[in-house]
C-alpha positions as CSV (number, residue, x, y, z in Angstrom):
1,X,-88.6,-72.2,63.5
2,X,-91.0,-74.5,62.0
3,X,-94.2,-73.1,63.0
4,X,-96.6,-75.6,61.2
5,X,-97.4,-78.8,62.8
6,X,-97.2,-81.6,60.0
7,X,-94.6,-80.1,57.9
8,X,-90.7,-81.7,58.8
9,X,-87.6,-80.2,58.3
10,X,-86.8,-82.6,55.1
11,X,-90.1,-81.2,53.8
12,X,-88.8,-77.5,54.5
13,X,-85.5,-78.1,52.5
14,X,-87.7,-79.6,49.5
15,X,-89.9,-76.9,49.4
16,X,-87.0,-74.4,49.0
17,X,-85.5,-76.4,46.6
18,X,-88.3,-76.4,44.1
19,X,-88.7,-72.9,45.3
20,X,-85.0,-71.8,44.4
21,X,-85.6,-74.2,40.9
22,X,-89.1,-72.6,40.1
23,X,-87.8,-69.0,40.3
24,X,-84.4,-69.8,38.2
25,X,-86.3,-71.6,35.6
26,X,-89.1,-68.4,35.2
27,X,-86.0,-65.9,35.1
28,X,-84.4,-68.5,32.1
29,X,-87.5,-67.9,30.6
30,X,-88.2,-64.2,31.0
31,X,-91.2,-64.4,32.8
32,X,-92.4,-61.9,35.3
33,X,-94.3,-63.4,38.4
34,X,-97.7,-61.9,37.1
35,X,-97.5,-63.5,33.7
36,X,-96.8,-66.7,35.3
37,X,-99.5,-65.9,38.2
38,X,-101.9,-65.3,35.4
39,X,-101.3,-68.7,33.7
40,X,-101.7,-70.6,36.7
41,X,-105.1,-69.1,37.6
42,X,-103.1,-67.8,41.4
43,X,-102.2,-64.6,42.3
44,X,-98.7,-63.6,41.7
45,X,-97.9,-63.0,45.7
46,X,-98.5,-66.8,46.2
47,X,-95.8,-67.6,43.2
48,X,-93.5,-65.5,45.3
49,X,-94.3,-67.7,48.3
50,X,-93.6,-70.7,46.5
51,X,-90.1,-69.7,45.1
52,X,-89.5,-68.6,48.6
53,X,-90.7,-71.9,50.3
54,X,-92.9,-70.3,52.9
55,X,-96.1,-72.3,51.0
56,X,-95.6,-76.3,50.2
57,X,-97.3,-76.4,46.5
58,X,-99.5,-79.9,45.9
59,X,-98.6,-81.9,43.4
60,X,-101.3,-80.6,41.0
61,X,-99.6,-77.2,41.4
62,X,-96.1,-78.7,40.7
63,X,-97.7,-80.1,37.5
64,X,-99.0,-77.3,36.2
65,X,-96.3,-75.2,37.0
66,X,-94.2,-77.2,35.0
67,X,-96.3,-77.1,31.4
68,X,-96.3,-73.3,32.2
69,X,-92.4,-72.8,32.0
70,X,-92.6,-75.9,29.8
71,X,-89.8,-77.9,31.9
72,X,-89.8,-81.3,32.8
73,X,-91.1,-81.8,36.3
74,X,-87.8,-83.4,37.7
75,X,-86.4,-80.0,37.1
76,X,-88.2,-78.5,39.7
77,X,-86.7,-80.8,42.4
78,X,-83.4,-81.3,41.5
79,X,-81.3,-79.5,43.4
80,X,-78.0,-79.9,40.9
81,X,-79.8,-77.6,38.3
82,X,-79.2,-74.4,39.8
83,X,-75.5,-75.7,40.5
84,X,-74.9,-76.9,37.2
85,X,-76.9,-74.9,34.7
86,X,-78.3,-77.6,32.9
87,X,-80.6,-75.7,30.5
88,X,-79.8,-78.0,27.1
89,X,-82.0,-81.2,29.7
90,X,-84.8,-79.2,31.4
91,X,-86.6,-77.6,28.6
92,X,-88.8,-79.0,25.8
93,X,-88.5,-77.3,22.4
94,X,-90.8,-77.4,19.6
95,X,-90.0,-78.6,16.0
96,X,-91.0,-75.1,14.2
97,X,-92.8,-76.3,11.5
98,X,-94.6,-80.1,13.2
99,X,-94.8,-78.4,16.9
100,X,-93.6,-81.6,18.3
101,X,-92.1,-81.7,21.2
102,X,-88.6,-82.8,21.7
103,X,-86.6,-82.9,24.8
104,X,-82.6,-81.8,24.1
105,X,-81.4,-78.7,23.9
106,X,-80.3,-79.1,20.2
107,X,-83.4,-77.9,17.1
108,X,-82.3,-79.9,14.3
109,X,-82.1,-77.5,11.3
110,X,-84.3,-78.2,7.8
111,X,-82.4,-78.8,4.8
């Protein structure tokens, strides 16, 4: 039962959805909750609520969040990803050697 008094259901099933995204995108990138707590300047217990979508992160949070695991921000509210496994369109790589940032899944190789 939703307990608070301006959140609706449609906000609920959001907020578990970026939850359920969040979590699968720190795991694809071998975070641990404190390590990713410790970037965001939070404590670790409230990353857990987040992935659990108990607590409705502002948009700041969703932001930042997403420079962290260094995803694009639709990522966190799709709810296909999970579904699909779509890792070669969420992430952005670096060039090695110019550190630009690219947005495939696919590091062109120097020859």
């Amino acid at each position: 039962m939703n307990t608070r008094a301006r959140r609706t259901d449609a906000a609920n099933v959001q907020n578990k959805i970026i939850g359920k995204n969040l979590r699968f995108i720190r795991h694809c990138r071998k975070m641990t909750l404190e390590r990713l707590a410790a970037a965001a300047g939070c404590r670790y217990q409230q990353i857990g609520k987040y992935e659990l979508g108990v607590d409705q992160m502002s948009a700041y949070r969703v932001l930042q969040l997403s420079q962290i695991l260094k995803c694009k921000l639709m990522a966190l509210e799709d709810f296909l990803i999970i579904r699909n496994y779509d890792l070669s369109n969420i992430f952005f790589l670096r060039y090695k050697n110019t550190g630009a940032i690219i947005n495939s899944g696919k590091i062109p190789t120097n020859k």
